[in-house]
KELO-593925 format. One record per residue (C-alpha): x, y, z. Coordinates in pm, 1 decimal, decimal comma. Example, Ala and Ser with C-alpha at 12.3 -4.5 7.8 and 13.67 -1.06 7.14 Angstrom:
REM residues 2
[[1230,0; -450,0; 780,0]]
[[1367,0; -106,0; 714,0]]
This chain:
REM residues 436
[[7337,0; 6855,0; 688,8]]
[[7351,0; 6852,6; 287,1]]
[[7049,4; 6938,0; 71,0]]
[[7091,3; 6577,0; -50,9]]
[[7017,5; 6473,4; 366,5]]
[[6735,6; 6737,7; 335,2]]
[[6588,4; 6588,8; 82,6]]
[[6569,1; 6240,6; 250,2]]
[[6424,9; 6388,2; 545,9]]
[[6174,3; 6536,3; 357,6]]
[[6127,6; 6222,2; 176,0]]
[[6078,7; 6041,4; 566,2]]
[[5825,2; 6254,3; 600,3]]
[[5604,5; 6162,6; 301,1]]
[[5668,9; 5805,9; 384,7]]
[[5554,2; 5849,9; 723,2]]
[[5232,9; 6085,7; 558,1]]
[[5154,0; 5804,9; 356,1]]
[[5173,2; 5512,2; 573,9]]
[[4935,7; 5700,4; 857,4]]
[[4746,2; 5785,5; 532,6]]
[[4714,0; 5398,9; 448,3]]
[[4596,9; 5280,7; 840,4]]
[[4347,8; 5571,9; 804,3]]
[[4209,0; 5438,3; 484,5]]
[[4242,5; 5060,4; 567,1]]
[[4007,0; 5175,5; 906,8]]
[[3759,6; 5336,7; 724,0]]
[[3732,7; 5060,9; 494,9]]
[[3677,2; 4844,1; 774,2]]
[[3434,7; 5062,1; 941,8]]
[[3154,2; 4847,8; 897,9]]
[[3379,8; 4503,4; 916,1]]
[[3254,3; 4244,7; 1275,8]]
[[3471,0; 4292,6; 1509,7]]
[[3753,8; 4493,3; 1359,3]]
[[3933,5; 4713,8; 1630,4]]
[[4084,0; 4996,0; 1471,9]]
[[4466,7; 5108,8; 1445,5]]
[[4659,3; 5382,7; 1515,0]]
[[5013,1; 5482,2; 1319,1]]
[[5272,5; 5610,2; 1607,0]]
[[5569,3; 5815,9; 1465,3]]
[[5894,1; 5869,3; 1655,1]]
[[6208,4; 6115,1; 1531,6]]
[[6503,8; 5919,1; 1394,5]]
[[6813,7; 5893,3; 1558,7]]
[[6992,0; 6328,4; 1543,5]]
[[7326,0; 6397,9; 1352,5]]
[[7584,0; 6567,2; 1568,9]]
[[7688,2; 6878,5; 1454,2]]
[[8069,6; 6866,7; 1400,8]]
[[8230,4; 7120,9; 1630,8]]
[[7889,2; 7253,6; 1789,7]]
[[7674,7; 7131,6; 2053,5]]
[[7364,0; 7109,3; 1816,9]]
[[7186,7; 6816,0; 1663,0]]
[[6991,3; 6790,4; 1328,5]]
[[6727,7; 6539,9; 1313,6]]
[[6733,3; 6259,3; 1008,7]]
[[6342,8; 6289,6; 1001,1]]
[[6069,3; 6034,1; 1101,9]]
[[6006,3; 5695,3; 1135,7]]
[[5725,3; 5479,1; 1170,0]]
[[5746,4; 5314,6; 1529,4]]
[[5418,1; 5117,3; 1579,2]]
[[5090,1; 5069,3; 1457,5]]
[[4864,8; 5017,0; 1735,9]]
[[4579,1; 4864,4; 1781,4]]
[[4256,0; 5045,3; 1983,6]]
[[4101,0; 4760,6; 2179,6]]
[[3791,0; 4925,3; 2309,1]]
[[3459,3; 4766,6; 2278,3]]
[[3292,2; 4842,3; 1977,3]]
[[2923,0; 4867,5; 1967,2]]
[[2604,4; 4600,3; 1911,7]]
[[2392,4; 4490,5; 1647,6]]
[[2096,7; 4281,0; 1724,4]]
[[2063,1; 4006,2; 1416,8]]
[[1820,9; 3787,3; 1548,8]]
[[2077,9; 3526,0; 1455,1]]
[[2080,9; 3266,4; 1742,3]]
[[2422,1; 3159,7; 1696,9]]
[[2567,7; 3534,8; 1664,6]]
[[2729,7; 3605,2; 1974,0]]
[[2958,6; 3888,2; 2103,0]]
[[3166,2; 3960,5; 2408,5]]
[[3078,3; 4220,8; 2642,1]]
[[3397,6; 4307,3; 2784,2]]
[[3738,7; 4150,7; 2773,1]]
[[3840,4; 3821,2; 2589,0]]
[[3884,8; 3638,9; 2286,4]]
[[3657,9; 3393,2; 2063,9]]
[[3906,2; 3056,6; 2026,8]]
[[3893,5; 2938,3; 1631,9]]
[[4085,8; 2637,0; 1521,0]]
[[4166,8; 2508,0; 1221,9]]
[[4298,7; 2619,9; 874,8]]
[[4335,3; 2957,0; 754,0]]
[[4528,1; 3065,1; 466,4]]
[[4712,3; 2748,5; 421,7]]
[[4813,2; 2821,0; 808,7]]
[[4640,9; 2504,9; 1068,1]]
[[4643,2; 2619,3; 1428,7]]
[[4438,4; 2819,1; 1651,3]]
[[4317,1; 3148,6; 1613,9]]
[[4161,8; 3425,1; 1804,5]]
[[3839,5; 3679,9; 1701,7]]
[[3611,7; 3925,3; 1849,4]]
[[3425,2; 3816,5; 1586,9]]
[[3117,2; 3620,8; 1697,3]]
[[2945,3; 3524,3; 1368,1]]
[[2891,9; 3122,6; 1382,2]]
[[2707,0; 2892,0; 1205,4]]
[[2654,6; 2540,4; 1222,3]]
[[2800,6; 2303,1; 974,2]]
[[2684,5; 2007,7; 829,7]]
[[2841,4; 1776,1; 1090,4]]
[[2732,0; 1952,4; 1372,3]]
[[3029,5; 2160,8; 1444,8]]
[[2981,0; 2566,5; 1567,8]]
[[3213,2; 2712,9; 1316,8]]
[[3302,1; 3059,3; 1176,5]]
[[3245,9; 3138,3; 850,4]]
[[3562,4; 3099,5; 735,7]]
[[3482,5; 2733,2; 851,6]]
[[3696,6; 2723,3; 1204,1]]
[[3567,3; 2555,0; 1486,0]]
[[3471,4; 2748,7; 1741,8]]
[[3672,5; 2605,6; 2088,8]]
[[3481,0; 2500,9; 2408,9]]
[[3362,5; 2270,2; 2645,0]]
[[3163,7; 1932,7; 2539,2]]
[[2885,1; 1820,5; 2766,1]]
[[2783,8; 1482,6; 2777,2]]
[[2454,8; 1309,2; 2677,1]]
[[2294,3; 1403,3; 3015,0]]
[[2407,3; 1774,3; 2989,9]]
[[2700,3; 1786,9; 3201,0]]
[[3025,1; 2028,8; 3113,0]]
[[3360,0; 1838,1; 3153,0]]
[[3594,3; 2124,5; 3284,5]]
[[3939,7; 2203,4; 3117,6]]
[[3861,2; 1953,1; 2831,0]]
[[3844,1; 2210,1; 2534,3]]
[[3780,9; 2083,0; 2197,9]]
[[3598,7; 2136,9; 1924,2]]
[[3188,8; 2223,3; 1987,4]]
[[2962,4; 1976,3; 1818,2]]
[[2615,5; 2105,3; 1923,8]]
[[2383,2; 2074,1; 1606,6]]
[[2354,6; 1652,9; 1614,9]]
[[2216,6; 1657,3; 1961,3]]
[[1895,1; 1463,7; 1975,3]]
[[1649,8; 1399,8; 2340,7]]
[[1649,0; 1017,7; 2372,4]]
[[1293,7; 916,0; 2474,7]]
[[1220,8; 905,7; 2852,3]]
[[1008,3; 647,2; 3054,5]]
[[766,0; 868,9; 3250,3]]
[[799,2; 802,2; 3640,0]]
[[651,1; 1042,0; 3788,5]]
[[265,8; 1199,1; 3767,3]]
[[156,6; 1582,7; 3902,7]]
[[-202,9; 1658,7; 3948,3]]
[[-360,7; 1952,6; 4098,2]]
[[-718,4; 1984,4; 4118,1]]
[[-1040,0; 1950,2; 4357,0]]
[[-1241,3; 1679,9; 4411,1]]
[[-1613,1; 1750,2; 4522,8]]
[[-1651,1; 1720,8; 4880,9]]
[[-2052,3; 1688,6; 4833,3]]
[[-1991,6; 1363,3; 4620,5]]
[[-2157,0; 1029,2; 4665,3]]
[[-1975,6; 759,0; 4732,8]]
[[-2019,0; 457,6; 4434,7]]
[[-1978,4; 166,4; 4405,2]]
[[-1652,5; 42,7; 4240,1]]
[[-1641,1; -167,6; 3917,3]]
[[-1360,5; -219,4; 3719,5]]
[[-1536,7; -341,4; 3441,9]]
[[-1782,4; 12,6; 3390,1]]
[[-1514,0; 265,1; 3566,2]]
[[-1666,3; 554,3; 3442,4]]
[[-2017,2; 455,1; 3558,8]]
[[-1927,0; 383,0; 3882,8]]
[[-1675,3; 675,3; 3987,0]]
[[-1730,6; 1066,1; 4096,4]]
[[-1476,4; 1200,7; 3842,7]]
[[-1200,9; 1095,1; 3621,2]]
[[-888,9; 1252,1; 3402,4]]
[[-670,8; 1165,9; 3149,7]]
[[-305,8; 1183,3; 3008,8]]
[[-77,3; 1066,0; 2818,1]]
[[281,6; 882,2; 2956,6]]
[[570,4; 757,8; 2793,7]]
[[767,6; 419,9; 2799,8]]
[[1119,1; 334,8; 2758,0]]
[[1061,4; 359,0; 2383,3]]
[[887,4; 671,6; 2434,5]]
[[555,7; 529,7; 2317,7]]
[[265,7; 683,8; 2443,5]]
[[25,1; 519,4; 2627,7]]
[[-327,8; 672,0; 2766,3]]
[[-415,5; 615,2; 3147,1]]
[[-741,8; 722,6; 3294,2]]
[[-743,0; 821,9; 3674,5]]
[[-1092,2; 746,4; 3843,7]]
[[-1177,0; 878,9; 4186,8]]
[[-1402,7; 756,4; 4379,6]]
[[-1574,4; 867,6; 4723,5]]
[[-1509,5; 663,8; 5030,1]]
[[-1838,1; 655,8; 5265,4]]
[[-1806,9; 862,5; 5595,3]]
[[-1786,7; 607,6; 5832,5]]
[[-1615,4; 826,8; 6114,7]]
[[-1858,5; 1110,3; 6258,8]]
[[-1730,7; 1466,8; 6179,2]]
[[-1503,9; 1318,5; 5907,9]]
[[-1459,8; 1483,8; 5578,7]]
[[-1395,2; 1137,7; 5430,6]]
[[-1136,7; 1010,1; 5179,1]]
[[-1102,6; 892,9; 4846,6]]
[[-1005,8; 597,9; 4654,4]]
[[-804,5; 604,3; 4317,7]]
[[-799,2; 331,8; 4061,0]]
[[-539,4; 425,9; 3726,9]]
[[-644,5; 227,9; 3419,5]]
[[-544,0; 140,0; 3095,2]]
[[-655,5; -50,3; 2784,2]]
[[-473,7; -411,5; 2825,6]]
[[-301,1; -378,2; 2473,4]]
[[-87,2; -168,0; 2631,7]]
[[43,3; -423,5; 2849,9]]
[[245,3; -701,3; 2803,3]]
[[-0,3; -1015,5; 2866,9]]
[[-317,9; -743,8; 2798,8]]
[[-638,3; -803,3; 2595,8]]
[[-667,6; -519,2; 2425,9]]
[[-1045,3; -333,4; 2490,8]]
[[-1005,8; -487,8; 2819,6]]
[[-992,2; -184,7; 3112,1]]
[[-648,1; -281,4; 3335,7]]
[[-563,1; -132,1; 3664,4]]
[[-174,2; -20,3; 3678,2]]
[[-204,1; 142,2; 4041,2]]
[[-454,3; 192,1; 4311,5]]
[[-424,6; 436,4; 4595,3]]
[[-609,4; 632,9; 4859,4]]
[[-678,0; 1040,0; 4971,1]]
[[-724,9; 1152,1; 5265,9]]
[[-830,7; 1490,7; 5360,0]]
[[-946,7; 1715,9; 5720,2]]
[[-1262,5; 1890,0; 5751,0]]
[[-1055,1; 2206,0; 5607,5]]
[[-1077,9; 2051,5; 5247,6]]
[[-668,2; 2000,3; 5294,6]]
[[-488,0; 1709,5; 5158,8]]
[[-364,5; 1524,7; 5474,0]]
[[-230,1; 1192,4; 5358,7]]
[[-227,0; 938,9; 5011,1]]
[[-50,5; 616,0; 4927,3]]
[[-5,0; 460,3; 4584,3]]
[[11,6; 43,2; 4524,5]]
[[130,0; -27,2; 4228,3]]
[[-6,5; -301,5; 4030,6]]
[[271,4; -405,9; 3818,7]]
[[237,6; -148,0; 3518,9]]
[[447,8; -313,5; 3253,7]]
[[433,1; -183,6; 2905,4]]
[[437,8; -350,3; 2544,0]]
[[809,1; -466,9; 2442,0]]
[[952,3; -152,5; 2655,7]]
[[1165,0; -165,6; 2997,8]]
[[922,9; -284,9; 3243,3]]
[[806,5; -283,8; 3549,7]]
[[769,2; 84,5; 3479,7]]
[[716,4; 235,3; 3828,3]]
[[505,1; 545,2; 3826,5]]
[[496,9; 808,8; 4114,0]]
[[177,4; 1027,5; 4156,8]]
[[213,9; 1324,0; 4311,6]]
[[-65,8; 1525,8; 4453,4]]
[[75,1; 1768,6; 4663,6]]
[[250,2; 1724,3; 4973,6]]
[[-22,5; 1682,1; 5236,3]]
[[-30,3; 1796,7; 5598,0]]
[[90,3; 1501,9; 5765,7]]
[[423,1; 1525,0; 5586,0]]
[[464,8; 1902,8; 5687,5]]
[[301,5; 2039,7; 5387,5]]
[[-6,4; 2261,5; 5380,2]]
[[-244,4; 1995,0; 5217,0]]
[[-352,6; 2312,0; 4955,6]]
[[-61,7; 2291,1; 4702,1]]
[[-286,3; 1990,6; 4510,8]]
[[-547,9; 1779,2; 4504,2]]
[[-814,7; 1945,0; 4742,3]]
[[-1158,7; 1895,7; 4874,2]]
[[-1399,3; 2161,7; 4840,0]]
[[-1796,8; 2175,7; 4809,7]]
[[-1724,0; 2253,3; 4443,8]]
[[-1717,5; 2061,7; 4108,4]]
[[-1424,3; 1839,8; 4069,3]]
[[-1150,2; 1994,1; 3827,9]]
[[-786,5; 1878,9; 3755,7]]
[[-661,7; 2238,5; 3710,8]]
[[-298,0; 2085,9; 3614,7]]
[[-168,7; 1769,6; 3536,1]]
[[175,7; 1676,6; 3406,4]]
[[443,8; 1407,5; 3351,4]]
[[811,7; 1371,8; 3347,3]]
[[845,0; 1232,5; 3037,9]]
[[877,8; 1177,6; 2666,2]]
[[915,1; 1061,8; 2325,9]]
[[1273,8; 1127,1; 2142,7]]
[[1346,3; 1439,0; 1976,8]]
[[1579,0; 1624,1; 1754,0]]
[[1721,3; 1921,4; 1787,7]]
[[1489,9; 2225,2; 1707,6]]
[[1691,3; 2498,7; 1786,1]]
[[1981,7; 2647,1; 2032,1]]
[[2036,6; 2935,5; 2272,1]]
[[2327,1; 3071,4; 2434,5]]
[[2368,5; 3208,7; 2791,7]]
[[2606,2; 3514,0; 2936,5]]
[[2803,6; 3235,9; 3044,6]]
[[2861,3; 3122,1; 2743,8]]
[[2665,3; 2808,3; 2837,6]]
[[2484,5; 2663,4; 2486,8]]
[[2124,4; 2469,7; 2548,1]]
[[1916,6; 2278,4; 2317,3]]
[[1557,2; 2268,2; 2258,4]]
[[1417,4; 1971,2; 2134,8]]
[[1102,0; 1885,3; 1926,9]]
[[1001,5; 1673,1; 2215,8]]
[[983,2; 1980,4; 2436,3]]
[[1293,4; 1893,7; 2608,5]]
[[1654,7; 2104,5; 2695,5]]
[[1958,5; 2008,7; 2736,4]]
[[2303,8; 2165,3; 2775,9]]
[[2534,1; 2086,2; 2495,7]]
[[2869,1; 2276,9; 2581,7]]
[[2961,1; 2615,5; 2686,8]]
[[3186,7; 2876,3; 2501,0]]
[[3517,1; 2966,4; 2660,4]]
[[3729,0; 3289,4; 2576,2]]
[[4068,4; 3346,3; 2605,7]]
[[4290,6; 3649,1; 2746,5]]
[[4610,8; 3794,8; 2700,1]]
[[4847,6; 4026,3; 2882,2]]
[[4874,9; 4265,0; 2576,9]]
[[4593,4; 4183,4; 2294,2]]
[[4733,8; 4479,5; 2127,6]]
[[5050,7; 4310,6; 2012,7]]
[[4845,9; 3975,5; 1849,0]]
[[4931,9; 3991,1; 1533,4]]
[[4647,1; 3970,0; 1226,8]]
[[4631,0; 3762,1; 980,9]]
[[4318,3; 3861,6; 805,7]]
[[3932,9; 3834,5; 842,6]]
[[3924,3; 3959,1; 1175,5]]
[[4133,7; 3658,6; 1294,2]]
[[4451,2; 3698,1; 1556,2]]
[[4793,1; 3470,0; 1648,8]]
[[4907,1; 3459,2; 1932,4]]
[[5337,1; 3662,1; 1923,4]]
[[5566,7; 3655,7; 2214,9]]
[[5471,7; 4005,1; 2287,6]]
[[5125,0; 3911,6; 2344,6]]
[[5170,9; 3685,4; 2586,8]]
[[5027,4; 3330,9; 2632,9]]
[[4656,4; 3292,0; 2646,2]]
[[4477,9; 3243,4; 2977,2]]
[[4127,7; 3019,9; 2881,2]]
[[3830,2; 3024,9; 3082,5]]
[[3437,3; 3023,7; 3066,7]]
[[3274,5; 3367,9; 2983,4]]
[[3173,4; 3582,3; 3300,0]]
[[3420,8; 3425,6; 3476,8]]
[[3734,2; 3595,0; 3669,1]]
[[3808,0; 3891,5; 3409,1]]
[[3664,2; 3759,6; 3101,8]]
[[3337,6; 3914,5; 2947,9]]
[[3015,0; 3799,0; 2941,2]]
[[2856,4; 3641,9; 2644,5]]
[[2549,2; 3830,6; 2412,5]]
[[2352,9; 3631,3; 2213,4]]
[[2196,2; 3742,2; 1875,4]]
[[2430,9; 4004,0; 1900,1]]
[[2716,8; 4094,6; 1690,5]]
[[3024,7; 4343,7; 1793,1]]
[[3066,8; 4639,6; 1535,7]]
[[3415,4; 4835,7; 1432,7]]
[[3512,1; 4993,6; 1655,8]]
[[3593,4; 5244,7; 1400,2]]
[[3496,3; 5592,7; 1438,0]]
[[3476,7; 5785,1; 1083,4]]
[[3465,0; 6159,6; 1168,4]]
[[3748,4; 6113,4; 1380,9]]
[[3921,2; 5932,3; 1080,8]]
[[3801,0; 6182,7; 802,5]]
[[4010,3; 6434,1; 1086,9]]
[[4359,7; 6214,0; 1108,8]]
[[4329,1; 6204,3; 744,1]]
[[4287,5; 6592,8; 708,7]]
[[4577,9; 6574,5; 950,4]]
[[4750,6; 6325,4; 733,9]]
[[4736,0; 6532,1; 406,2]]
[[4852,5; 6844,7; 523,9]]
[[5169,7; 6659,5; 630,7]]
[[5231,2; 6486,4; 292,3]]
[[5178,2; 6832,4; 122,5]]
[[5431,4; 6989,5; 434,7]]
[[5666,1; 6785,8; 401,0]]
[[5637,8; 6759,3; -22,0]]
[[5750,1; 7142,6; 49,7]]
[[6069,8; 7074,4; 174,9]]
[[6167,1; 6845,3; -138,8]]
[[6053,2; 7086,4; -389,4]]
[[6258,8; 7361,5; -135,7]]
[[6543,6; 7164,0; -131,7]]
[[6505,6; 7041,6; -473,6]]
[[6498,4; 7422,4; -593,7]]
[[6851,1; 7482,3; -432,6]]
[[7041,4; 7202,3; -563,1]]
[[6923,1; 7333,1; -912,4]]
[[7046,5; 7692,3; -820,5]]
[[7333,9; 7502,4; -712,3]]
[[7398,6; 7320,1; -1018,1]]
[[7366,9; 7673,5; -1227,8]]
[[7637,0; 7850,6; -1061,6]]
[[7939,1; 7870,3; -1312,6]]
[[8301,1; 7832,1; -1225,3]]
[[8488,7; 8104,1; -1219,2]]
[[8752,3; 8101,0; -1548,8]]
């Protein structure tokens, strides 16, 4: 080989230097960058010069073969953030949109969404974030990925029909005498809540109970229950006027147990709503239907108490804030204190997520090498599970890239040697004088 070859071999070698030198710098500048996954220069010889008439070979120096990328997780930062998310384990985030004049889809280990102003779960960069829509009543469609739309939601209202109380009623009462006109005079022991029509109006109902007389020796006795409300709650009504909506009865054993109840409803049919509005009450499943008679509405020699009393339903609601689950599965709270499920995240896979190529704020494309992407929920076959208020840090580890670059200048100053060695002989070489 010729000093001139020398010197381009030396001159490989400072490229080479320079470019590990770059993907050095370009990770530590990263280092604190979401989800950037650190790279790797790999060097390889170039192709050896036969020596003519020996069986020797000089190399022609070295060339840059790859610059991989390190996949491994990268560590967590809590942010608080409910829409921050990051993936535990393998897969992709699924972006699409447009991106440096480029529309398409794009792939990210970076979890750091937002919601924009028409709803949409986006990136920062303003791509929507890919999943699966669920419907007004919560439910995912499988395999029909789209854009997420999560922040319009709203809880439409919901006409209660059905009424949980659990309580005791005095066993040492004495039976009244009914009237519908002075109910609270002329019960043992009343309650009160609030339900909800079609419109999600609320209207008050007062439950009165009233003690049968024994009339059966050795029997605990039962109890009658009238539900009331004021008659301008009702279409026909006169308001101030006490209505009954439902009667029923309770019947318990000498063990204080609910045994039996029935409910008659008395056509309960609310102001300009949907009506009849049937209304269930439950009081706990009582012993002649298998249950233990305890889980209730008892009868004890104690004061009467509701202890719990609910309703299943409500007035509308907007949106008040969102979660997200390991599965990826996004629910909405409402200001009406309901949830709902609004979509789920998916992630996507590939063969060789080493050879995506990037195109710049953490973002990925798929490349033949790659592979095609395999889509699917998160925690699902060998995709990762989802964290929320989490985000995914570089994976970038600094000492060990303060070492390759120690590593990286002594080779630029090495290899600098040979051109200033080589370069010193061609000038000797250019001083030697012909001979006369």
């Amino acid at each position: 080989m010729s000093l001139l070859g020398t010197l381009y071999v030396g001159a490989s070698g400072l490229d080479a230097a320079s470019e590990e030198l770059a993907v050095v710098g370009n990770n530590i500048a990263n280092s604190s960058t979401v989800g950037y996954k650190a790279s790797t220069a790999v060097f390889a010889d170039a192709m050896a010069q036969q020596l003519t008439g020996t069986s020797g070979q000089l190399g022609l120096g070295v060339t840059t073969m790859a610059v991989q990328k390190n996949e491994s997780q990268g560590t967590f930062t809590n942010t608080g953030i409910s829409t921050d998310v990051a993936v535990q384990g393998n897969g992709l985030f699924v972006l699409n949109g447009n991106y440096g004049g480029d529309e398409g889809t794009f792939y990210s280990r970076n979890g750091e969404f937002t919601i924009d102003n028409q709803g949409y779960l986006t990136s920062l960069d303003g791509l929507r974030v890919q999943g699966l829509q669920a419907s007004a009543t919560g439910a995912v469609a499988s395999g029909q990925i789209g854009d997420l739309q999560v922040g319009n939601a709203s809880s439409p209202a919901q006409a209660t029909n059905t009424i949980t109380i659990r309580g005791n009623l005095d066993e040492t009462a004495v039976a009244p005498t009914w009237d519908a006109t002075n109910p609270t005079g002329t019960s043992n022991f009343n309650t009160t809540m609030t339900v909800y029509d079609s419109l999600g109006n609320a209207i008050q109902l007062d439950i009165y109970f009233c003690k049968n007389a024994t009339t059966t020796p050795g029997d605990s006795g039962d109890w009658t229950y009238h539900v009331m409300t004021d008659g301008g709650n009702l279409t026909g009504g006169t308001t101030g006027t006490p209505t009954e909506v439902a009667t029923g009865t309770l019947d318990f054993n000498t063990d204080g147990a609910l045994v039996s109840n029935t409910t008659t409803m008395n056509k309960f049919n609310p102001k300009d709503a949907t009506n009849p509005q049937t209304l269930t009450f439950n009081f706990g499943t009582g012993t002649s239907a298998g249950g233990s008679g305890i889980d209730g509405l008892t009868q004890y020699a104690t004061s009467s108490a509701v202890s719990f009393v609910t309703q299943a339903g409500s007035t509308s609601g907007s949106l008040n804030s969102i979660s997200i689950g390991q599965d990826g599965t996004i629910t909405g709270s409402f200001t009406n204190g309901q949830t709902r499920t609004l979509g789920q995240l998916i992630l996507a896979n590939f063969a060789a997520p080493d050879q995506l190529a990037s195109v710049g704020s953490t973002l990925f494309t798929q490349q033949p090498a790659s592979g095609p992407p395999t889509l699917g929920t998160p925690a699902s076959a060998d995709r990762g599970s989802i964290s929320a208020g989490a985000l995914e840090q570089s994976n970038v580890d600094v000492s060990n890239e303060f070492v390759n670059m120690i590593a990286a200048q002594s080779n630029f100053q090495a290899n600098s040697k040979t051109l200033s060695t080589a370069d010193q002989l061609l000038a000797e070489l250019m001083q030697i004088t012909p001979a006369a």
